[in-house]
N, C-alpha and C positions, 0 to 999 in steps of 0.2 A: 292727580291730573283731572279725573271726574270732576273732583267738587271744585275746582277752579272754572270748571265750565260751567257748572248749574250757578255758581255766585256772578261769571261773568253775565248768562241769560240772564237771571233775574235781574241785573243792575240795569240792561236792556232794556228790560220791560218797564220796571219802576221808572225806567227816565223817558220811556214812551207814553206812560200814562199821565205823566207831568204833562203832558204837553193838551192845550185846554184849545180844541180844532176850532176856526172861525170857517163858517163855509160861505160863498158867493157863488152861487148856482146861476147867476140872471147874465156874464159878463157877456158883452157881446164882440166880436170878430171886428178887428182894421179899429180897432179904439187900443189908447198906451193907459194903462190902471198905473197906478202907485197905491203902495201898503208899506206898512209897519209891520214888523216882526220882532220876536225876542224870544229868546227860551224856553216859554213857557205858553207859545201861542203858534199853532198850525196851522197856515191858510191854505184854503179848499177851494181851489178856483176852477168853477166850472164853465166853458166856455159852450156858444150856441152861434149859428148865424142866423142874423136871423135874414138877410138878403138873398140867401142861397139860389143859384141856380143853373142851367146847362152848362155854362160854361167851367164851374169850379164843383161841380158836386162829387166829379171822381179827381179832387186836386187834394192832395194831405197837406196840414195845416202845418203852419212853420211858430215854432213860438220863438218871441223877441222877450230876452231878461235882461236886465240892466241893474249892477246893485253896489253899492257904498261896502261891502262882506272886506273882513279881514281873511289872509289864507290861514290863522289861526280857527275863527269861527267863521267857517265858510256857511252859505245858502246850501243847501240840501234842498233839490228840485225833485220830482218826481211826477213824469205825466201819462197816466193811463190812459189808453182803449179799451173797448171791450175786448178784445181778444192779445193788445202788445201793451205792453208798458216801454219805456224810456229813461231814464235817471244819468243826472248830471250834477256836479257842485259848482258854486261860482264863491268868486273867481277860479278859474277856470286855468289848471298850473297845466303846460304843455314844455315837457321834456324836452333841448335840445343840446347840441354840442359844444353852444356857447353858455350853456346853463339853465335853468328856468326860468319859464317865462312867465307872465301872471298877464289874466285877462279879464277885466269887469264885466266885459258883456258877451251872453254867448247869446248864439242863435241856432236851435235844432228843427229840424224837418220831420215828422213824425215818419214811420214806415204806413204805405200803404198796398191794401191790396189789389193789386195791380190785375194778376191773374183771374181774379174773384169778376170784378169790374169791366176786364176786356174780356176775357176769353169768356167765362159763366156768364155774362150778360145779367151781374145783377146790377139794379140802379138803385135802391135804394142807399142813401149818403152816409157816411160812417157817423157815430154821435160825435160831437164835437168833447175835444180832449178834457182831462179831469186833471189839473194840476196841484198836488200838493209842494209846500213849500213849508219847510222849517229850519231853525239853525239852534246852535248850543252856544249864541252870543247873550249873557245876559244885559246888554245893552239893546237900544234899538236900532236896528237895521232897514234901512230904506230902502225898498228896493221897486222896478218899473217894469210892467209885462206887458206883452202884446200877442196877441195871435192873430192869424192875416193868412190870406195865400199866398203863394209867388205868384210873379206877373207872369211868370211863364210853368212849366211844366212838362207838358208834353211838345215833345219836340218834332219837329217835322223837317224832312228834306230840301236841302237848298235854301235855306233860310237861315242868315247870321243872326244870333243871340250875343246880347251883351251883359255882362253882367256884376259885382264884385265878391269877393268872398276874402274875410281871413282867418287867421287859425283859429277863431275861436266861433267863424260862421260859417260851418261848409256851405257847399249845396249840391244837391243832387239831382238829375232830370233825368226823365223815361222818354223812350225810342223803341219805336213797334216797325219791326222791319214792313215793307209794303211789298206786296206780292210784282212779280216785272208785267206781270198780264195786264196790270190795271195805268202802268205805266210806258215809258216811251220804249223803243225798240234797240234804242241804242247805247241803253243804261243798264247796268246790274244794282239791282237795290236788295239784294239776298245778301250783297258783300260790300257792306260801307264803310267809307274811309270817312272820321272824327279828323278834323283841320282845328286845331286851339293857337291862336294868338293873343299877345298882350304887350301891350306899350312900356313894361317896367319889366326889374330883370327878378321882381321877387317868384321865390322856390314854391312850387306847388306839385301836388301829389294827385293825377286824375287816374281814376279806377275807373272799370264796367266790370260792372256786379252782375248778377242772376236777380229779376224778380221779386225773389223773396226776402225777407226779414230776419233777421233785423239788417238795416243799410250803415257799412260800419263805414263811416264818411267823420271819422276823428285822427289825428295823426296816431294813436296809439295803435287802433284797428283797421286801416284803411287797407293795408297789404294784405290781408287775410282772408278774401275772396278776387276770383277774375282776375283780370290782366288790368297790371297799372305800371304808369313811369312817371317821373320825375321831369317839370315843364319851368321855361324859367319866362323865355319871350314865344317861344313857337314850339309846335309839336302834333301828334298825328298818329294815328293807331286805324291799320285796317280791322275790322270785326265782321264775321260773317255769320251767316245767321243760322248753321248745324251746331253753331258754341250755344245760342243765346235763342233756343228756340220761339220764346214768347217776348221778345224785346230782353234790353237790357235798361239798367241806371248808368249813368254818368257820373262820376263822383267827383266832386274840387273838393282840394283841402288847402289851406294856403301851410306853407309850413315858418316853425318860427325863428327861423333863420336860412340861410340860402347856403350851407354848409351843402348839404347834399346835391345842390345843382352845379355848385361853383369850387369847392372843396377849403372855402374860405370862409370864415364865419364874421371877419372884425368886427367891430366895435358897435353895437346896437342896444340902445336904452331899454329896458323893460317897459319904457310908456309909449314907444314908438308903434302906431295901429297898422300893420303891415295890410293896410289896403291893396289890394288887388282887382286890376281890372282885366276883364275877360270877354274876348270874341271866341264863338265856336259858330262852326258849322257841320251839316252831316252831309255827305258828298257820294252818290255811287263811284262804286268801282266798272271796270271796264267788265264787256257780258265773255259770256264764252266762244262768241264768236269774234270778238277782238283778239281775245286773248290767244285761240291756234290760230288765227290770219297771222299774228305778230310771229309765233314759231314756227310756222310753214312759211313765212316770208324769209325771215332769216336762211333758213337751210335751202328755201329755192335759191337766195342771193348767193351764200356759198357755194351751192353749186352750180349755177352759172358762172363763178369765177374758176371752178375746176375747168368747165368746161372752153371758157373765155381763154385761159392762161393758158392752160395745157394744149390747145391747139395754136394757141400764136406763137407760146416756145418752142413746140415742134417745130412749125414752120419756119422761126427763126434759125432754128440749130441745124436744118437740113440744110439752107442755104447758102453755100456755099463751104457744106463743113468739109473736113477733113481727116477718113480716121488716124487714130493715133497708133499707126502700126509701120513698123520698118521699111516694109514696102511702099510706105507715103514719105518716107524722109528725104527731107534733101541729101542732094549728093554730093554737094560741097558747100563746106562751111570755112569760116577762118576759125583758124586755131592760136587762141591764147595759152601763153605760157604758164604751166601750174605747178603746182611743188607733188603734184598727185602722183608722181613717180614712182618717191621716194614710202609711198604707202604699201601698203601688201593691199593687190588689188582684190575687190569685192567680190570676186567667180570665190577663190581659196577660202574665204571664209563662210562658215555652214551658216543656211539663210534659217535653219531654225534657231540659233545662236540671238538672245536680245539683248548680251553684251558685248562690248567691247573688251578687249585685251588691256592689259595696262601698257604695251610698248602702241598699240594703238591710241589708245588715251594720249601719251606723252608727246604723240610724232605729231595727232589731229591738231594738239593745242600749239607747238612752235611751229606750224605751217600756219597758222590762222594770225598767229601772233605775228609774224614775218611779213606775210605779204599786206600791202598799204591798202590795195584795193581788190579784194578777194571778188571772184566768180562763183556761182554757184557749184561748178564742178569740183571748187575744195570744201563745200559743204553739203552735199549730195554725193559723199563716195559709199556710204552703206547699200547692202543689196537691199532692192525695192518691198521686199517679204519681210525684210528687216522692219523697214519702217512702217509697213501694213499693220505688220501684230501689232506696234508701239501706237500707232491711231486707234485701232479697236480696242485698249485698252480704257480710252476713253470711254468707247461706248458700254463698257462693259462695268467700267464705276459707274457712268449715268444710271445705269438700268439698277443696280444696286446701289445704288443711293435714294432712286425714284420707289424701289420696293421698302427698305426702310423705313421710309423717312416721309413716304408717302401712307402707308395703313397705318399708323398710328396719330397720323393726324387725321383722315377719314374719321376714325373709332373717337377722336378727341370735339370735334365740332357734332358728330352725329347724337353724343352725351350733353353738349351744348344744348341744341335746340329739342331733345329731350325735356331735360330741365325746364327750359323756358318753356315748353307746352304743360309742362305740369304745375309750375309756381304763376304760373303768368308774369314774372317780374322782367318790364321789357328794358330796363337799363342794362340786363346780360348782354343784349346785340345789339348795335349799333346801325340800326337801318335806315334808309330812305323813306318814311314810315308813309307819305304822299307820293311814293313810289316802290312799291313794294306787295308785288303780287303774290299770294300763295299757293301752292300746290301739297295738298294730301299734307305732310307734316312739317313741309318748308313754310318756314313762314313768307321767304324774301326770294320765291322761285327765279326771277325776272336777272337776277345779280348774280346768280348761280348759271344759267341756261346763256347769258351772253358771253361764257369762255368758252363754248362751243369753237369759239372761232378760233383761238390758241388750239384747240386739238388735230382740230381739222386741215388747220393750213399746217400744222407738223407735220400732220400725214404726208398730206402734199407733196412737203419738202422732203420725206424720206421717200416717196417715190420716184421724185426726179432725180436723188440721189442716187439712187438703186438704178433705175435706167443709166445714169451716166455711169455709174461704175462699169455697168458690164459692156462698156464700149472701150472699157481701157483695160484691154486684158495683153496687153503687151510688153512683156517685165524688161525685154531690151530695149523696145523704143523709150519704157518710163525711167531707165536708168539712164539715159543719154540727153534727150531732148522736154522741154517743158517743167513749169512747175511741179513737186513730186506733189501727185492727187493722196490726201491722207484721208480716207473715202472713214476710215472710223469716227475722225472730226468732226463729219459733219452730220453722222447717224448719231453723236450723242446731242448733238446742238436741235437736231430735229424731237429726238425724245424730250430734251430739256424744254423746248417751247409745249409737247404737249402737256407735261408732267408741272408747267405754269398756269395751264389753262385746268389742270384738275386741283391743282392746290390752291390755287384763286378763285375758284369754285367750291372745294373745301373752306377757302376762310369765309367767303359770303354768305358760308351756312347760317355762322355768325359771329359776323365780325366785331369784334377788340381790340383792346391794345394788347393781349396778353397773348392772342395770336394772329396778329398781323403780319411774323414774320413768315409763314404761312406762303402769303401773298407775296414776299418778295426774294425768298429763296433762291429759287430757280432766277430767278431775272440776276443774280448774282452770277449764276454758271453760265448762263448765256453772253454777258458781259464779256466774261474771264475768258470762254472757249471761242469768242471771235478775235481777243487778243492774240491768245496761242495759236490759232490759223492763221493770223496776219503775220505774226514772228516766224513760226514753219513755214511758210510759202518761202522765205529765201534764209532760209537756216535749218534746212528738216534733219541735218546728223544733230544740234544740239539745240534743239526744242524742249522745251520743259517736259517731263514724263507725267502721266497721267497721275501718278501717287503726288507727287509733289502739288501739282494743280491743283487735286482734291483736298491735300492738306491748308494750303492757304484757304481755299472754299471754305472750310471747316471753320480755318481762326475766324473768318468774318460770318460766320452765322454763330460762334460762338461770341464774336464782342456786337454784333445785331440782341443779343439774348441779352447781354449784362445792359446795354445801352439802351434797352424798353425797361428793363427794371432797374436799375441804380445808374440813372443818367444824370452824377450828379456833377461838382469841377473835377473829383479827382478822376473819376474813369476819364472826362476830358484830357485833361494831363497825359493819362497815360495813352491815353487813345492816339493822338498824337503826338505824343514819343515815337510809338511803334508805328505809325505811320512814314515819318519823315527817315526815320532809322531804315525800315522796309521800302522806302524810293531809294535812297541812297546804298543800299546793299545790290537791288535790280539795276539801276544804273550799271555799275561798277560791273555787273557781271553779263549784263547788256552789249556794254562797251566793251571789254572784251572779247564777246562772241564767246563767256561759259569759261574761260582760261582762268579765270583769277578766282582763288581760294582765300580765306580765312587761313592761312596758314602766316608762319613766322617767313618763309619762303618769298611768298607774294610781297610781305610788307616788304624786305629788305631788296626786291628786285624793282620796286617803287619806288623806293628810296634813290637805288644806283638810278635808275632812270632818269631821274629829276635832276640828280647830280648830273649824270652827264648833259644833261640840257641845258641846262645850266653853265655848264664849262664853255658848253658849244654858243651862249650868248643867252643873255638873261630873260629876253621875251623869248626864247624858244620852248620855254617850259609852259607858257599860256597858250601857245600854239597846239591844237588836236591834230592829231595822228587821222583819225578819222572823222570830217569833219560833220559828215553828214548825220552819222550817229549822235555827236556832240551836239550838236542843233537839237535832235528830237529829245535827245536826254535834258538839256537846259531850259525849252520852253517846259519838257513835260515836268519839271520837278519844281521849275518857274508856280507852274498851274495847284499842281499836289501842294507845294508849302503854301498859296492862296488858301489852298481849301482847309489846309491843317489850321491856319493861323483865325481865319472868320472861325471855324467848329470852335477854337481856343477862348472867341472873345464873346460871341455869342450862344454859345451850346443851344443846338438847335433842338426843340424837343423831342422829331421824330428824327432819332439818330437811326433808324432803319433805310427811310429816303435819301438820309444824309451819303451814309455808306453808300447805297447805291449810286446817289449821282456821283460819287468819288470812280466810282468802276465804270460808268458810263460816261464819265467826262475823258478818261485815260484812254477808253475804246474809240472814241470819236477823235479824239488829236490823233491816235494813231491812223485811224482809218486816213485822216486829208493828211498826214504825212506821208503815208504809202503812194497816195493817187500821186500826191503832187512828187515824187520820186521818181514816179515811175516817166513821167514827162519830162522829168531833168537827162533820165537816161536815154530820152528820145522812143522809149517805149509806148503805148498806146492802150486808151481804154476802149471797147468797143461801143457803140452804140444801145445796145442790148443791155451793156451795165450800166451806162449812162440812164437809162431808162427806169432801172433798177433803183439805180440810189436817187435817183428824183422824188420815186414815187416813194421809198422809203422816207426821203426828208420833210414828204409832205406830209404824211401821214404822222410823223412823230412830231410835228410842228403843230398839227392838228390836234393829235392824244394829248401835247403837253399844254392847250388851251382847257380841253377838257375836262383833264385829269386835274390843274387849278383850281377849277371853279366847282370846286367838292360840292358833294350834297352831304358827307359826313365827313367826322373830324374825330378820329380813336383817339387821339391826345388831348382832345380835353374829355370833360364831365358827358355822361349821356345827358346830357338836359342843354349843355351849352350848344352839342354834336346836333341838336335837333333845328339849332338855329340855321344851318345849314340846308334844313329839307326840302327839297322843290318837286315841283310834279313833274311827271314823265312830259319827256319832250320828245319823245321818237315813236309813232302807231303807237300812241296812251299805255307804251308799254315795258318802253327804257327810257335810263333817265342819262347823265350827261356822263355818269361812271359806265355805263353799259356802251355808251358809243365810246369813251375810253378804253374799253378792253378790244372793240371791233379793229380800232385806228391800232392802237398798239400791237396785236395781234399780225395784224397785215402792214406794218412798219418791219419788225422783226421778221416774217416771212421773206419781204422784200430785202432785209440787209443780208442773210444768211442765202442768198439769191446769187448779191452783190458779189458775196467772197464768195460763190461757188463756181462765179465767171469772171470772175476782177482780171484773171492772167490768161484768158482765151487766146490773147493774142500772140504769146509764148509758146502755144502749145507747139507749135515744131521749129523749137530755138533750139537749139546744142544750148547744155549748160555750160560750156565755155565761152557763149553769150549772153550770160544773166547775171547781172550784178546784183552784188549782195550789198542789201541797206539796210 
């Protein structure tokens, strides 16, 4: 193996000493030379300017080669400093997904020292570059060189640069942070924001590097210092100046195909010159006194709405309330006819008991099934303790589902933006990159600190929850008169909104596609648990149980998982299968009111049914038993096969949002099927709720403007996600997602409001005047 090396050296050297050096020591700067080359001759091109002066004397010289080289006998370039060297071959082969590429002409920027020149204060000019040139073609190869400065260099604030670069010409430019002392009052220039646009959609790779040498600005090395991302039309990087003490470089690289921006490579000629053109500019960030004006305004706003809300709802609930205790009840009521007779009444059965008997099961379902137009007194026969524990169950999966399922994803984004402080590779998160303020090791603090408002107004809600509970501590007047209050319901639905605002502040740690479902978890539970209080308010014996609830929860963060990673036709397919199956099953047992089973039983008692309706006249079997049920079951499964059949034809990418507006379109038809029920029964909404759902509709009418007109985009490329980037639009310090989370935030406050007084007006009815719908 030794003497393989010393034959390999020496053949080395024998074929180094072949080579017969020609030198040109006189060449001068901004002139294009042409030479001849061949096997057996090394040109020594030593360049001088000889026009030098203030303007260019600390600029590093860019050389221009141009050459006719086979990729068999390539140009072998090599150009010294006194203290760095450089080396290149041309053509010039750049690695990509669609293959390789080959390119005639390169163009390199030498390293300079930057340091030496700005901070040393030496002046004196580097010597001009020494470039050797040889190849192993024994024919002659022509080839064209130049050396020159760039028109630009050093870069300055607020000042657009235009420029082009391709794979085979980066360029690179220095930026010397400028102290705030020497500038204006209302600018931070310690913390600058890099704005890059360009008019075509080709792939590029911009770095900032550190000062020093070598400046790897090639697509093989460009990721290997600093922080860089991938740019196609638009893009934007905050940089602050504790990373980059003495300035940084800028680095462009064009790359040789747009695989990496776009995830598409098609069809591109190897003679195709991926010209690129380039605007940048260097922009301050907001100072530090923008920055806590903007978070001390926020939390004064919130708390002026503590303050605002919680005395006008006081004042509202004083007046004219009514406590809910037997000594306020009325003294006569009419009495409707009920089958509640024939029940074993609620004193005899133990209120710690959270089940039923099976002869109770049997009797609840043919009284339900019997009478046409049921009262809430045959569905409100359990004792009031009964139905407490069965709501607090809810709260009691929230909070274990929130501990779960919330620290591991904490521990999963805090390893995220880890990473990305240590690689600098900024396509890991998905930021508003012209809106995206930092704190200590967040990079994107501004997107994280606007879900404050999800916590807080939870709070809120759990406090007005808790005061109204302990006004209802009367288990005779709650088993007789008014909606039954399932006071558990709504302590999980308050936990859920905060446990939204801390996992939507976990995903903006940084956001992907890989955990976006993060962000939309909870907005799932919340959905689901304003359903089940709208179904409980006039069906609280057979309301869906907390395990079941939680388990459907489950399927859909389970097909949310499969549907950000194999969202391809067949999960569609299946995806709505089980949809259309899963309305149709809810239906059936909807309409029922819980009586009808999966059993061989139910089918054949469906059957005699039909038959007899049938006997009795052949449109009597089209005719609903209950008709009002049948309305909301027909429009709503009308709506669900809509939404199953578009998922079917179009597969929406982000089946995350998808899902969800599935569960928030079914919350909302039920919600104005309830109101509007409760006005056919001559019932009444009060003012207060009225109020409620206004401000709620506006506020979501508003979110869902905002929440459109994205500033990113997880489904596609980070490079495409940037084309979306805009500057803060709210105190230089949110952008149109952060007023997004504000409106949604206080949308949801206001609906979980709604259902917490939708039936005030009931509160001292006898339930043998509350119709069930």
């Amino acid at each position: 193996m030794m003497i393989l090396s010393v034959i390999a050296i020496t053949f080395v050297v024998k074929s180094c000493l072949c080579f017969q050096p020609i030198i040109n020591n006189t060449l001068d700067y901004n002139v294009t030379y042409s030479f001849n080359i061949t096997n057996d001759i090394e040109r020594i091109l030593g360049f001088h300017d000889s026009n030098i002066n203030n303007t260019n004397i600390d600029v590093p010289p860019t050389i221009w080669i141009s050459s006719n080289a086979s990729i068999s006998t390539p140009l072998m370039i090599v150009a010294r400093q006194p203290k760095r060297m450089l080396s290149w071959q041309l053509p010039m082969v750049v690695e990509s997904e669609s293959g390789e590429k080959t390119f005639q002409t390169v163009s390199r920027t030498l390293c300079h020292d930057i340091i030496g020149h700005t901070r040393l204060g030496f002046t004196q000019p580097d010597i001009g570059p020494l470039v050797s040139v040889s190849t192993a073609s024994p024919e002659n190869v022509e080839f064209s060189i130049r050396v020159s400065y760039q028109d630009f260099f050093y870069l300055d604030h607020q000042i657009s640069y235009n420029f082009n670069i391709t794979p085979s010409e980066p360029r690179y430019f220095y930026y010397n942070f400028t102290p705030n002392a020497l500038l204006k009052e209302d600018s931070n220039y310690e913390t600058v924001i890099l704005e890059v646009n360009s008019d075509d959609e080709i792939c590029m790779t911009v770095s900032i590097q550190n000062v020093s040498c070598p400046v790897f600005d090639t697509n093989q090395d460009v990721t290997f210092r600093g922080f860089y991302e991938t740019v196609n039309k638009k893009g934007g990087i905050t940089i602050p100046k504790y990373k980059f003490p003495y300035g940084f470089y800028v680095v462009f690289v064009a790359k040789p195909d747009d695989f990496q921006c776009s995830s598409f490579t098609g069809f591109q000629s190897n003679n195709v010159e991926r010209i690129k053109n380039i605007s940048l500019i260097i922009k301050p960030s907001i100072t530090y006194s923008e920055y806590v004006r903007a978070i001390f305004m926020t939390l004064a706003a919130i708390g002026a709405f503590y303050v605002v809300f919680g005395l006008s709802y006081f004042l509202c609930s004083v007046r004219g309330y009514v406590p809910r205790q037997m000594a306020y009840a009325p003294n006569n009521f009419p009495s409707i006819p009920s089958s509640s007779h024939n029940i074993q009444d609620a004193e005899s059965v133990s209120v710690d008991s959270e089940y039923d008997t099976l002869d109770e099961v049997e009797t609840d379902s043919k009284m339900r099934l019997g009478r046409g137009n049921p009262y809430l007194t045959d569905l409100a026969r359990k004792h009031p303790k009964i139905l407490i524990k069965r709501s607090y169950l809810y709260f009691y999966n929230v909070l274990t589902v929130a501990v779960f399922y919330g620290l591991p994803v904490v521990q999963l984004v805090v390893t995220y933006q880890r990473v990305l402080n240590q690689t600098g590779q900024q396509d890991l998160c998905y930021y508003n990159f012209l809106c995206a303020h930092p704190l200590g090791l967040i990079s994107d603090f501004n997107h994280v600190f606007s879900n404050i408002a999800y916590i807080l107004l939870g709070t809120l809600f759990l406090i007005i929850t808790c005061i109204r509970e302990k006004t209802h501590k009367d288990m005779d007047f709650d088993r007789q008169f008014g909606i039954p209050q399932h006071y558990g319901l709504f302590y999980a639905m308050g936990v859920a909104l905060i446990m939204e605002g801390v996992l939507s502040g976990s995903y903006h740690v940084c956001p992907n596609q890989l955990n976006f479902q993060f962000d939309s978890s909870f907005m799932y539970v919340m959905a689901v648990l304003c359903m089940v209080k709208l179904y409980q308010n006039r069906h609280p014996d057979i309301n869906a149980s907390a395990y079941s609830t939680f388990g459907i929860l489950a399927l859909a963060v389970l097909l949310g998982m499969i549907g950000i990673l194999e969202g391809n036709i067949y999960f569609w397919r299946f995806f709505v299968v089980v949809h259309i199956l899963m309305c149709l099953y809810l239906s059936i047992k909807i309409y029922y009111m819980g009586c009808w089973k999966i059993t061989r039983v139910s089918f054949r008692g469906m059957y005699n049914s039909c038959v007899n309706d049938f006997r009795s006249g052949p449109l009597n079997m089209f005719i609903p038993c209950h008709k009002a049920r049948f309305i909301l079951l027909l429009v709503g499964n009308i709506c669900n096969w809509a939404l199953a059949f578009y998922a079917l034809y179009s597969h929406p990418k982000n089946f995350a949002i998808f899902l969800l507006a599935v569960f928030l379109a079914n919350t909302m038809l039920y919600f104005f099927f309830y109101i509007i029920m409760k006005y056919i029964n001559k019932e009444k909404v009060r003012i207060v709720t009225w109020i409620f759902l206004t401000c709620s509709t506006v506020c979501a009418i508003s979110a869902m403007y905002f929440f459109l007109h994205k500033a990113v985009s997880w489904s596609r490329t980070a490079a495409q996600s940037r084309q979306y980037n805009m500057e803060c639009a709210l105190l230089r310090f949110y952008d149109f997602h952060d007023i997004w989370h504000f409106l949604s935030a206080i949308g949801m406050f206001f609906t979980f409001m709604v259902l917490l007084t939708l039936d005030d007006d009931l509160s001292h009815t006898h339930h043998s005047q509350i119709p069930v719908f």
